[in-house]
C-alpha positions in Angstrom: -9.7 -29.5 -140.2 -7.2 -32.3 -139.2 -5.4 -29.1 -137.5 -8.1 -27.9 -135.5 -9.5 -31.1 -134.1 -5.3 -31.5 -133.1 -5.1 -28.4 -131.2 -8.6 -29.0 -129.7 -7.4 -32.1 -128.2 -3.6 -31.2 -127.2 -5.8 -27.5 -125.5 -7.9 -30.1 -122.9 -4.4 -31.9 -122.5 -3.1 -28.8 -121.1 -6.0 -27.9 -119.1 -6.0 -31.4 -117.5 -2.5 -31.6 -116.2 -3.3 -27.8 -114.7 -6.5 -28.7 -113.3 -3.8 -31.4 -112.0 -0.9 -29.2 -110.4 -3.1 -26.4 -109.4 -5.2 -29.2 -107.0 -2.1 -29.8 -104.2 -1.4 -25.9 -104.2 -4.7 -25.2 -103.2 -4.2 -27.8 -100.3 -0.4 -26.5 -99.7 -2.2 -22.7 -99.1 -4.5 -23.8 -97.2 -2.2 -25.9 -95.2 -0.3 -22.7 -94.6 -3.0 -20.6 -93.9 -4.5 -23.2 -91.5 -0.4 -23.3 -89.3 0.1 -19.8 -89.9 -3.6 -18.7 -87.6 -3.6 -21.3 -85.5 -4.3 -20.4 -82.0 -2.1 -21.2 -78.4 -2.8 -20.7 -74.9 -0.9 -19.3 -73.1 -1.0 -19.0 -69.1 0.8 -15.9 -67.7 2.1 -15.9 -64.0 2.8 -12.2 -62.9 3.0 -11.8 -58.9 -0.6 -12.3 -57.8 -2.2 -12.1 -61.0 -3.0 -14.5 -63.3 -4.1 -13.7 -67.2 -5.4 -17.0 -69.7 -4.2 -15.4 -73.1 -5.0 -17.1 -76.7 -3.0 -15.9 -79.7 -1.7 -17.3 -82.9 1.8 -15.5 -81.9 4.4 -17.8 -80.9 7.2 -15.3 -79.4 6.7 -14.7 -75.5 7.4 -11.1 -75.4 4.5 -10.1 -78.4 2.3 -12.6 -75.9 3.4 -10.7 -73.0 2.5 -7.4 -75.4 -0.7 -8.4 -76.8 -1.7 -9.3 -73.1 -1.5 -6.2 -71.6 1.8 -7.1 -69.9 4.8 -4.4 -69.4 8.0 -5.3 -68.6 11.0 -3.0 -67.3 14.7 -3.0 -68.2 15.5 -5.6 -64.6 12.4 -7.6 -65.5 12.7 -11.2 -67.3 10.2 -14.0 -67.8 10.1 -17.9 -68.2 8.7 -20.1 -69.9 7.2 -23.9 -69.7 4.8 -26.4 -70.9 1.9 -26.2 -68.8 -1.3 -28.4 -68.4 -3.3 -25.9 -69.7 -0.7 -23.8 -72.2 2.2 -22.8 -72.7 3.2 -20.9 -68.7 4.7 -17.7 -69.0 6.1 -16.6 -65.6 7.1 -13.2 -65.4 9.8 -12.2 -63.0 9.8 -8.4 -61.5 13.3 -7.0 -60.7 13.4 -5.7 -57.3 16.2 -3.3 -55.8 17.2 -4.7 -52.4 19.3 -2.3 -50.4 22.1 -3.6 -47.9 23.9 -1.9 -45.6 26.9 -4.1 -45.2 29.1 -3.6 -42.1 28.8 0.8 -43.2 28.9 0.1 -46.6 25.7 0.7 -48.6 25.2 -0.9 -51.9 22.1 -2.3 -54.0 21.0 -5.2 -55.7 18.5 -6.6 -58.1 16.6 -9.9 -57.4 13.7 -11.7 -58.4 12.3 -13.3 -54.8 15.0 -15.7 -53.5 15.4 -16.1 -50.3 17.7 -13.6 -48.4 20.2 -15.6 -47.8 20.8 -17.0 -51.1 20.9 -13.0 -52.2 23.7 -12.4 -49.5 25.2 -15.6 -50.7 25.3 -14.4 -54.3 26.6 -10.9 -53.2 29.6 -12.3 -50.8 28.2 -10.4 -48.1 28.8 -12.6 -44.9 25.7 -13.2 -42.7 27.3 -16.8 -40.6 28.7 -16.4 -37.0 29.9 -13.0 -35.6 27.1 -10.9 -38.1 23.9 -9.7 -37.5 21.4 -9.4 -40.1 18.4 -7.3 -39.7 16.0 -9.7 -41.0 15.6 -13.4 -40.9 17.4 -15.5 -43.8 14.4 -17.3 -45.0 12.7 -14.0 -45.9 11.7 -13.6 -49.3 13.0 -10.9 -51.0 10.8 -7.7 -52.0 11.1 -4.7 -53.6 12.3 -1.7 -51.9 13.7 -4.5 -49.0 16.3 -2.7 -47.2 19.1 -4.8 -45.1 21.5 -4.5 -42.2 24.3 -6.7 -42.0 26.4 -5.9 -38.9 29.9 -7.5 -37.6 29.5 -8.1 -33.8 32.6 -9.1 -31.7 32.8 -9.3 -28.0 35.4 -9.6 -25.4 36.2 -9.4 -22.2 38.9 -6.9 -21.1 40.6 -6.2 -17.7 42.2 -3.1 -16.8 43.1 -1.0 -13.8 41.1 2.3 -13.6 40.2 4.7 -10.5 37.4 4.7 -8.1 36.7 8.3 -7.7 35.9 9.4 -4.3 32.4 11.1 -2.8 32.0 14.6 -0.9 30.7 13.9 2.3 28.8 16.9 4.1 29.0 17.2 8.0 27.1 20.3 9.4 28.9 22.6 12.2 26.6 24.7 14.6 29.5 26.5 15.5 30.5 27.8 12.6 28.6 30.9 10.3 26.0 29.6 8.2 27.5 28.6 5.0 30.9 28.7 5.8 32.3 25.7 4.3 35.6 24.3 5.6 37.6 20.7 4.3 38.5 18.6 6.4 39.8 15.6 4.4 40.7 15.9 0.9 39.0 13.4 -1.4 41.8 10.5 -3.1 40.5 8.3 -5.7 40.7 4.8 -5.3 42.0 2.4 -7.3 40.3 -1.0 -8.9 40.8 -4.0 -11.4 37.6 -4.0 -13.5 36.7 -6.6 -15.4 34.0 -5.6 -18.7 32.3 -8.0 -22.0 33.0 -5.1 -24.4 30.8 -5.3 -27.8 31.4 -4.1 -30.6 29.8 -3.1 -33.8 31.1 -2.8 -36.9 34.4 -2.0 -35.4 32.8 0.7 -32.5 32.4 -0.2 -29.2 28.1 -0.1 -28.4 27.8 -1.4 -25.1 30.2 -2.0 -21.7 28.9 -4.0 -19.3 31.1 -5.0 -16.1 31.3 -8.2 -14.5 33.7 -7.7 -11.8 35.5 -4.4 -9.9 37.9 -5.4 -7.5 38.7 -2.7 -5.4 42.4 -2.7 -4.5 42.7 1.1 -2.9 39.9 2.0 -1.2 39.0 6.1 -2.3 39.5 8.3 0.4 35.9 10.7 0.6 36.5 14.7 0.8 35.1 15.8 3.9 33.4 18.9 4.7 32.6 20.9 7.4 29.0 23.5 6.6 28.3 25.6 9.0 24.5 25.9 10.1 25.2 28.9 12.7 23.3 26.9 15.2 25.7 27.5 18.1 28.1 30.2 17.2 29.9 30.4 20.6 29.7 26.6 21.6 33.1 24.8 22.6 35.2 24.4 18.6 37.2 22.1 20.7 34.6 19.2 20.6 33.8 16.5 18.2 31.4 17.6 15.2 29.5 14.2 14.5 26.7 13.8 11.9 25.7 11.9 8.4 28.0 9.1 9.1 30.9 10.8 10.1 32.8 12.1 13.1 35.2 15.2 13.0 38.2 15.2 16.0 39.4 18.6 17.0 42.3 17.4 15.3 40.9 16.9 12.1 40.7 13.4 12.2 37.6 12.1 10.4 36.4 8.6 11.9 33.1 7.2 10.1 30.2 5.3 12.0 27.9 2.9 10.6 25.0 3.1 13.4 24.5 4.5 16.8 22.7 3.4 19.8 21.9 4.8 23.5 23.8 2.9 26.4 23.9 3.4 30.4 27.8 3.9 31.0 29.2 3.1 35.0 33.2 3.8 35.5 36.0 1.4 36.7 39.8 1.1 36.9 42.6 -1.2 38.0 43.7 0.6 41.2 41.0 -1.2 43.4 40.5 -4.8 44.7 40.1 -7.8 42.5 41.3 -5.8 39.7 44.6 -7.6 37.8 45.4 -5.1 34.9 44.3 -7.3 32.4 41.5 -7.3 30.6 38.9 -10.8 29.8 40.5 -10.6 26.2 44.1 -11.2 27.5 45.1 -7.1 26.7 46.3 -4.5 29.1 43.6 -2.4 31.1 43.8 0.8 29.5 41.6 4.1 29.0 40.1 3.0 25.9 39.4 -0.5 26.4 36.1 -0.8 27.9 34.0 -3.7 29.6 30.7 -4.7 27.8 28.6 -7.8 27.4 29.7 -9.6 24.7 26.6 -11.0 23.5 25.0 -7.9 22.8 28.7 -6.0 21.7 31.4 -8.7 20.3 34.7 -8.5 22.0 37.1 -6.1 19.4 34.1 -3.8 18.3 35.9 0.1 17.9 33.1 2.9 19.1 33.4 6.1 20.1 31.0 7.3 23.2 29.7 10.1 23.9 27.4 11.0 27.0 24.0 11.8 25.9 24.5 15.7 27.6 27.2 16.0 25.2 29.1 17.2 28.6 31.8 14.2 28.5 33.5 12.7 25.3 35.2 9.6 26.2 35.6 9.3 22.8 37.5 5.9 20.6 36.9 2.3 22.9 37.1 -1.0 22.0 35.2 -3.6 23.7 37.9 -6.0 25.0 36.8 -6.8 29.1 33.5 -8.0 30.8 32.5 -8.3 34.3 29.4 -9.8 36.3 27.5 -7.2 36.4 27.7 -6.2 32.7 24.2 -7.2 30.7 22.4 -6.0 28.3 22.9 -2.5 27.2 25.4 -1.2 29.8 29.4 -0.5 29.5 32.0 -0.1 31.9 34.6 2.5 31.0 38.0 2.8 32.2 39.6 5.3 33.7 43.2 5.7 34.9 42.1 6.8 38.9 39.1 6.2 41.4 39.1 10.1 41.3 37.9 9.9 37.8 35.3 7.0 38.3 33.7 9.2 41.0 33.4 12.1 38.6 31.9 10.2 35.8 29.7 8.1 38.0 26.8 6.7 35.8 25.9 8.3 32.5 23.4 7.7 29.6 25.7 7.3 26.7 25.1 7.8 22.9 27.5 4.8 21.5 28.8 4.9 17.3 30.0 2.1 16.4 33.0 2.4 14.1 32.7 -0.9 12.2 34.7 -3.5 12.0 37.4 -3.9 14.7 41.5 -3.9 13.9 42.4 -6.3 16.6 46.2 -6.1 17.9 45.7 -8.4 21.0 45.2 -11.5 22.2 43.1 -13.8 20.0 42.7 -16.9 22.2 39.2 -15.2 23.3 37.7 -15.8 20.2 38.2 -19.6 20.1 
């Protein structure tokens, strides 16, 4: 009986010190089970959109999973302590294509600026390259980039003027007929060009200065119209610009004009030989009034019948009765002054005159 009442009392021992231990692991379970479900919000960040996502995971990618969220082998994600959660920002890889100076290559990035890509690349983009878009600009997917070398110069260098056809038409000869008269010469000139070039090819010329040191020579011909088949070939052809001797020498005029012509010579009174210019009276050097034609103009007259060619003059005498639009031409003998008497005249003027005498009549 002693026994019994023994082991009675040593049995509620027991069950006290178990009621004892198995009190803190109920409170260590549910201490455990209380950590292991708690929940965390998390804030994801992906381009535009913006997803709140509660979970008791703690590992960003299984958020990223749960959440709907796929990511591709170039995309990444970060991660920070946010006001309102933990901030997932996810990071889309995007393949940039440059051309750089011909040579294509591509690039991942993640939305830096452009030139922080180039910068990170080694591509130059500073002074003498052209980039297709501005530097500041974000980065994109499918962004594709030129990055050029520019280089210009200037470069000077002798190179030929080429020479024009020039057209005269010839009533006397057969409609058609063509005959030269003055074979074209190219000219020569120092040229002065800003040269550009791209990538290593020139892509634009653009001259500054030509200095013309050998004037081209124009190829002259004669076309037929059949106008005036049996007219005198011994006469000057004259038309677009140009005038064509018997002898085939071309002379080119700039204008022409209609004067009244009257005839004079030295071999009468008052007459010294020499002209108001200082020269020698001569067939060829005419009288005119040098206000309306300067003193060393070359012409070459023709009456307005086409009857008389008097042909090259220089204006290099005047006389009293010289105004306005009226020339005195010289001829060797009275005889010949009588003949001509007083003409309408058709006058070309040749341009600019090459004066060989006296030059104290200009001062």
């Amino acid at each position: 009986m002693q026994r019994l009442i023994a082991f009675v009392k040593e049995k509620k021992k027991w069950l006290k010190r178990g009621a004892a231990c198995a009190v803190p692991l109920v409170l260590l379970v549910l201490t455990l089970s209380q950590t292991a479900f708690a929940q965390i919000t998390y804030v994801i960040t992906d381009g535009d959109q913006v997803t709140v996502h509660t979970t008791s995971a703690s590992d960003p990618a299984r958020v990223l999973h749960e959440a709907g969220f796929r990511l591709d082998a170039d995309d990444t994600y970060t991660t920070q302590a946010g006001t309102e959660g933990t901030e997932i920002t996810v990071r889309r890889g995007q393949i940039i294509t440059i051309d750089n100076c011909g040579v294509r290559l591509q690039a991942s990035s993640y939305g830096e600026p452009l030139e922080e890509l180039l910068a990170r690349l080694e591509v130059p983009a500073g002074d003498g390259y052209q980039v297709s878009q501005p530097l500041d600009t974000q980065t994109y997917d499918g962004m594709q980039v030129s990055v050029k070398w520019v280089v210009e110069e200037e470069q000077t260098y002798t190179g030929e003027v080429p020479f024009e056809t020039v057209y005269c038409d010839a009533p006397t000869m057969a409609l058609g007929e063509e005959k030269v008269v003055t074979e074209g010469k190219a000219g020569e000139a120092l040229y002065t060009d800003r040269v550009t070039y791209v990538n290593g090819e020139e892509s634009r010329r653009e001259n500054l200065k030509t200095e013309v040191t050998a004037e081209p020579v124009d190829r002259v011909v004669l076309r037929g119209t059949g106008e005036d088949l049996d007219g005198d070939k011994n006469r000057p052809i004259i038309g677009n610009g140009l005038i064509v001797l018997p002898t085939g020498e071309v002379l080119t005029y700039t204008h022409a004009d209609q004067y009244w012509a009257t005839a004079y010579t030295s071999w009468v009174a008052d007459c010294t030989g020499t002209t108001a210019t200082g020269t020698q009276a001569r067939v060829g050097a005419i009288a005119v009034d040098p206000t309306v034609i300067p003193y060393g103009t070359r012409m070459f007259i023709v009456t307005n019948d086409g009857e008389y060619v008097y042909g090259v003059a220089t204006a290099e005498d005047c006389g009293g009765g010289i105004k306005g639009n009226h020339v005195d031409l010289f001829f060797n003998t009275v005889e010949e002054c009588y003949q001509f008497g007083v003409r309408d005249c058709i006058i070309y003027f040749l341009g600019d005159a090459d004066w060989q005498g006296d030059t104290d009549w200009q001062e």
